[in-house]
N, C-alpha and C positions, 0 to 999 in steps of 0.2 A: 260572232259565234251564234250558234244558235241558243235560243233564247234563255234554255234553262239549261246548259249543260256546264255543270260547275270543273274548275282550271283543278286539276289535279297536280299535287305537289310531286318534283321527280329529281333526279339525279343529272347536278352537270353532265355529268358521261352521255347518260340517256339525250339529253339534249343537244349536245353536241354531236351525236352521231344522226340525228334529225337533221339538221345541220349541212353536214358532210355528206349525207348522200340524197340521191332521189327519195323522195314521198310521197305514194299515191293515193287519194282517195281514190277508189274507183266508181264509184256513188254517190254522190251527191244530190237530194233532190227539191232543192228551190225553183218549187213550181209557180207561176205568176198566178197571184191569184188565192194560192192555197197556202205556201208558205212562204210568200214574201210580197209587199207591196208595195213599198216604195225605191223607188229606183237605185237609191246610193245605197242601200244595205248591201249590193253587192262588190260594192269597193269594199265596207270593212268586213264584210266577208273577206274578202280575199286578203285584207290587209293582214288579219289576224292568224292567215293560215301561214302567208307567207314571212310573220315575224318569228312563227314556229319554226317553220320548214318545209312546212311540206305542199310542195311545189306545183303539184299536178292535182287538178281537180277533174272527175266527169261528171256532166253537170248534166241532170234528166231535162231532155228538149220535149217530150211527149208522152205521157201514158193511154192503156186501156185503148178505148175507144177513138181517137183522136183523127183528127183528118188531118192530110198534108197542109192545109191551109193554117190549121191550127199548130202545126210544128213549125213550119214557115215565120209564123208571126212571134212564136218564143226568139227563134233566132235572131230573128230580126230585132227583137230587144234585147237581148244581149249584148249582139254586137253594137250597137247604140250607144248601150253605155261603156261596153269597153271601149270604142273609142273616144271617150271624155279620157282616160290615159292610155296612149297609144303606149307610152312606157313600161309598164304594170303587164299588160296581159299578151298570152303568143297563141291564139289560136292551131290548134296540134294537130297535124296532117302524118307525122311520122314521128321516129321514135328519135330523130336526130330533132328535131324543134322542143322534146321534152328534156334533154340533155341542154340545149341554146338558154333553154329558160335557165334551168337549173342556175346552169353557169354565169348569168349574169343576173339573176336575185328576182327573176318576172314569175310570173303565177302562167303555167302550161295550162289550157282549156280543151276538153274536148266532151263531144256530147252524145249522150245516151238515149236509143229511142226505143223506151218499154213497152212496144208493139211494132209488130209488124203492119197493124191496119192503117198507118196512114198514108203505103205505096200504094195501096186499095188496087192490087194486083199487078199493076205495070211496074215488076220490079227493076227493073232499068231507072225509075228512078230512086236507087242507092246511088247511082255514080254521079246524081248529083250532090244527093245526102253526105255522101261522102268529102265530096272538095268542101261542102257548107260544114265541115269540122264533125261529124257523126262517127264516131268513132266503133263504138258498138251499140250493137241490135237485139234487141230481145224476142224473143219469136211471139210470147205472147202475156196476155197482162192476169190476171187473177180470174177475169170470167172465161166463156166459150168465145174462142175466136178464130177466126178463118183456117187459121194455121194449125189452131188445138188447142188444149183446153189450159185452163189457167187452175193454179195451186188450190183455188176455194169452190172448184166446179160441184165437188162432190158432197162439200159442207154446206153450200148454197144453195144447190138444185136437189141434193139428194139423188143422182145420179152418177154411177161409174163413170169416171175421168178414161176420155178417150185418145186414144195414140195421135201422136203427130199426123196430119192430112198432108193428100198430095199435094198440096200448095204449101204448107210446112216445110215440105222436104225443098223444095223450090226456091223458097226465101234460105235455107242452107247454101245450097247452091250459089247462090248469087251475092250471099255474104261472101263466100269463096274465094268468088269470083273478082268483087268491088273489092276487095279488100277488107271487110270489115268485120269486126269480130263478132263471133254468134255467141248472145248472151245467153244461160237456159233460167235464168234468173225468172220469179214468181210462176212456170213450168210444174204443171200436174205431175205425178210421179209418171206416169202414162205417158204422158208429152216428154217430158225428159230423158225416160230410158228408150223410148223408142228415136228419137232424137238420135244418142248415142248411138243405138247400133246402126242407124241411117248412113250418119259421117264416120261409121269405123268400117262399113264397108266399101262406101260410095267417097270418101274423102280422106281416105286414111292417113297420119302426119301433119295433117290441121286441125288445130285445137280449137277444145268446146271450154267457153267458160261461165264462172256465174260473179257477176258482180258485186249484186250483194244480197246475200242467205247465211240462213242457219244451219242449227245439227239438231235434226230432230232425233237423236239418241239420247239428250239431255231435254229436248222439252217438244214433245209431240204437236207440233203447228206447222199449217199449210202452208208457214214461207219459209221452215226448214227442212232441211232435204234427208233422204233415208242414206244411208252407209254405199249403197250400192249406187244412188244417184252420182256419188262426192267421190267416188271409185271410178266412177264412167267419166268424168273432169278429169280424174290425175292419168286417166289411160291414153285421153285425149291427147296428152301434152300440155292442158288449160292450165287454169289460176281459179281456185274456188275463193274468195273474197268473202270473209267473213264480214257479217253487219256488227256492228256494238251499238245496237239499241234495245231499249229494256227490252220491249212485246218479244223479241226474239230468245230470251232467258228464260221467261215466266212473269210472275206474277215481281212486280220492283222490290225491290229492301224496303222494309217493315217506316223507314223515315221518307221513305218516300222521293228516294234519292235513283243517282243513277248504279245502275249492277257492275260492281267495282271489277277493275283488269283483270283479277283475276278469274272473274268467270268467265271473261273473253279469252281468257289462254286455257281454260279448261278447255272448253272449245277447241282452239288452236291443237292444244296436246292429238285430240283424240283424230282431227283430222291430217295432223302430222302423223300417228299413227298406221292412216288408212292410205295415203300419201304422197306423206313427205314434205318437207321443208319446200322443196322447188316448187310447192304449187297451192300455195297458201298466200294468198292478199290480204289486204283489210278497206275494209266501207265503214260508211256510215247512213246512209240515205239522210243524211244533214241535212236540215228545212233551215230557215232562216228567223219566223215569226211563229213558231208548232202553234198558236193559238189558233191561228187559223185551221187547221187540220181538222178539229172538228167540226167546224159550220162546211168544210168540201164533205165530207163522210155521211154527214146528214140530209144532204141532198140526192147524194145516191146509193142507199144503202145496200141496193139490189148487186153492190159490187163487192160487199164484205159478207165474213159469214158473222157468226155470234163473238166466237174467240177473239176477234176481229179488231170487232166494234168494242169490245169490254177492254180490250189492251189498249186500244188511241181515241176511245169516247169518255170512258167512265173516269179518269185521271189523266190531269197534263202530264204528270209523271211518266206514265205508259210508254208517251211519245217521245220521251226522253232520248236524246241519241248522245254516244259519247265523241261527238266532233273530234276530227285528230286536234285539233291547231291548240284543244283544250288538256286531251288525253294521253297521244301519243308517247309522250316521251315516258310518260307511268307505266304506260303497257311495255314498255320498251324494257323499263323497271323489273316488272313481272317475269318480263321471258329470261331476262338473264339473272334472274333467282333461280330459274328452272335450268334443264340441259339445254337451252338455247345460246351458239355460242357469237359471237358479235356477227359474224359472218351469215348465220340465220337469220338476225335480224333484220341486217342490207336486205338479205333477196327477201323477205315476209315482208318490209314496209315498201317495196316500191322495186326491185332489183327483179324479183319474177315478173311481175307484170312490162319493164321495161324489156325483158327475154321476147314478151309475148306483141308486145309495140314493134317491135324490131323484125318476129319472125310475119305478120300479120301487114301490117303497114307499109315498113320498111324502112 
């Protein structure tokens, strides 16, 4: 688990229905380096997700700035050590190898690359990205980048966040195209809505989605999204993926603890609201070691704004995330306290997103 995110107490039912069906993070982000450094932490990662249930992890291969060589070389250690158990893990090409897993108790992998700068223009290579397990794409990371501007362009620079670029709309295209999902995940409002109506005219019927974000209707930050960004996801046909880490709440509980299920289904509620059930995931951007998070954040600060730094520098807590393999089955708790009925929970923990594997992948 990640380091400090404490096992929440839950209901055999809840658990058992973990269990029983697919579970997907769609986020996950054990960056080498920042949040993880020794190599076997990613067995009992995976070990603890999969005595949970939940079965499918996407696992961030790249952020921000990153060059292809630098994505190249995550993968390459990944697969490294997955194969020390060839048994344990199934690298995810389509939505029938997340079902292979499911079915016989292996942990599904696929990976996320949160920029588009490390094609560094020759987008043809995604069809390699893609057979190397790249599942989905983000078009861009929290600063200015090729494609458009990132969630903190305007808290950072003090400059209007700019529309998607023509090379933006290109890397849509070719996610399209490859197969592979277009993330609008840490996306300026700017970037985002223009985004939308690019692939509502130019790709209409394939979905836009976000891996892992907020709802800035409940807490005004530049990695949660406005009501009309989370609208332009559900018109897509997408999966907007809620995060359950503090910084995305506000300010932690007063012990210093993690922001209990239920504010993650407050959340949930309002974007089921805006909606619907059919288009609701769950993340966690789950690190592996958070201590490290702040020594990567203080070498480049010029990539966060204030809000930023004060959520994942000034307390470990901040960085708090609530790991499924920890939380899940409570949140599970929470929704069926609420109108959520068993059937809502399937497609919200893993059942939408496998819609969107299937329609996407194949």
């Amino acid at each position: 688990m990640a380091d400090n995110t404490p096992l929440l107490p839950a209901s055999d039912r809840a658990k058992k229905i973990v269990k029983d069906n697919i579970a997907v993070d769609s986020l996950t982000a054990p960056i080498w380096g920042v949040l993880w450094t020794k190599e076997e932490q990613l067995h009992w990662f995976s070990d603890r997700h999969l005595e949970t249930g939940v079965d499918c992890l996407g696992f961030t291969a790249c952020t921000g700035p990153s060059t292809m060589a630098q994505m190249l070389d995550t993968l390459r250690r990944f697969r490294k050590i997955m194969r020390e158990r060839p048994e344990q893990y199934v690298i995810v090409r389509s939505a029938r190898d997340v079902r292979y897993a499911h079915e016989n108790g292996k942990q599904a992998i696929f990976f996320n690359s949160q920029s588009s700068e490390p094609v560094d223009y020759n987008l043809d290579n995604l069809a390699l990205l893609r057979d190397l397990g790249i599942g989905t794409f983000m078009i861009v990371y929290n600063e200015r980048f090729r494609a458009g501007d990132g969630c903190m362009i305007e808290t950072i620079n003090g400059t209007p966040a700019q529309p998607i670029t023509p090379y933006g709309k290109k890397v849509i295209d070719a996610c399209h195209h490859y197969g592979m999902i277009v993330d609008l995940s840490h996306s300026s409002e700017a970037t985002a809505l223009s985004a939308i109506e690019y692939n509502r005219e130019k790709h209409s019927g394939k979905p836009l989605c976000c891996t892992h974000e907020g709802v800035k209707h409940f807490h005004d930050f530049g990695r949660n999204a406005s009501d009309e960004f989370i609208r332009g996801i559900g018109e897509s046909g997408g999966v907007f993926s809620l995060c359950y880490i503090n910084g995305f709440f506000g300010e932690p509980p007063a012990d210093g603890g993690l922001h209990p299920p239920s504010d993650l289904v407050d959340h949930m509620d309002h974007v089921k609201r805006l909606i619907g059930v059919d288009h609701i995931g769950l993340s966690t951007d789950a690190g592996i070691d958070t201590s490290l998070i702040q020594g990567f954040m203080r070498a480049r600060p010029e990539a966060y704004d204030e809000w930023y730094r004060h959520v994942f520098l000034d307390s470990p807590c901040h960085y708090m995330d609530g790991e499924l393999s920890q939380t899940l089955p409570a949140v599970i708790d929470e929704m069926l306290s609420r109108d959520y009925s068993e059937e809502d929970v399937i497609k919200i923990i893993g059942g939408n997103w496998m819609r969107i594997f299937e329609q996407v992948w194949g």
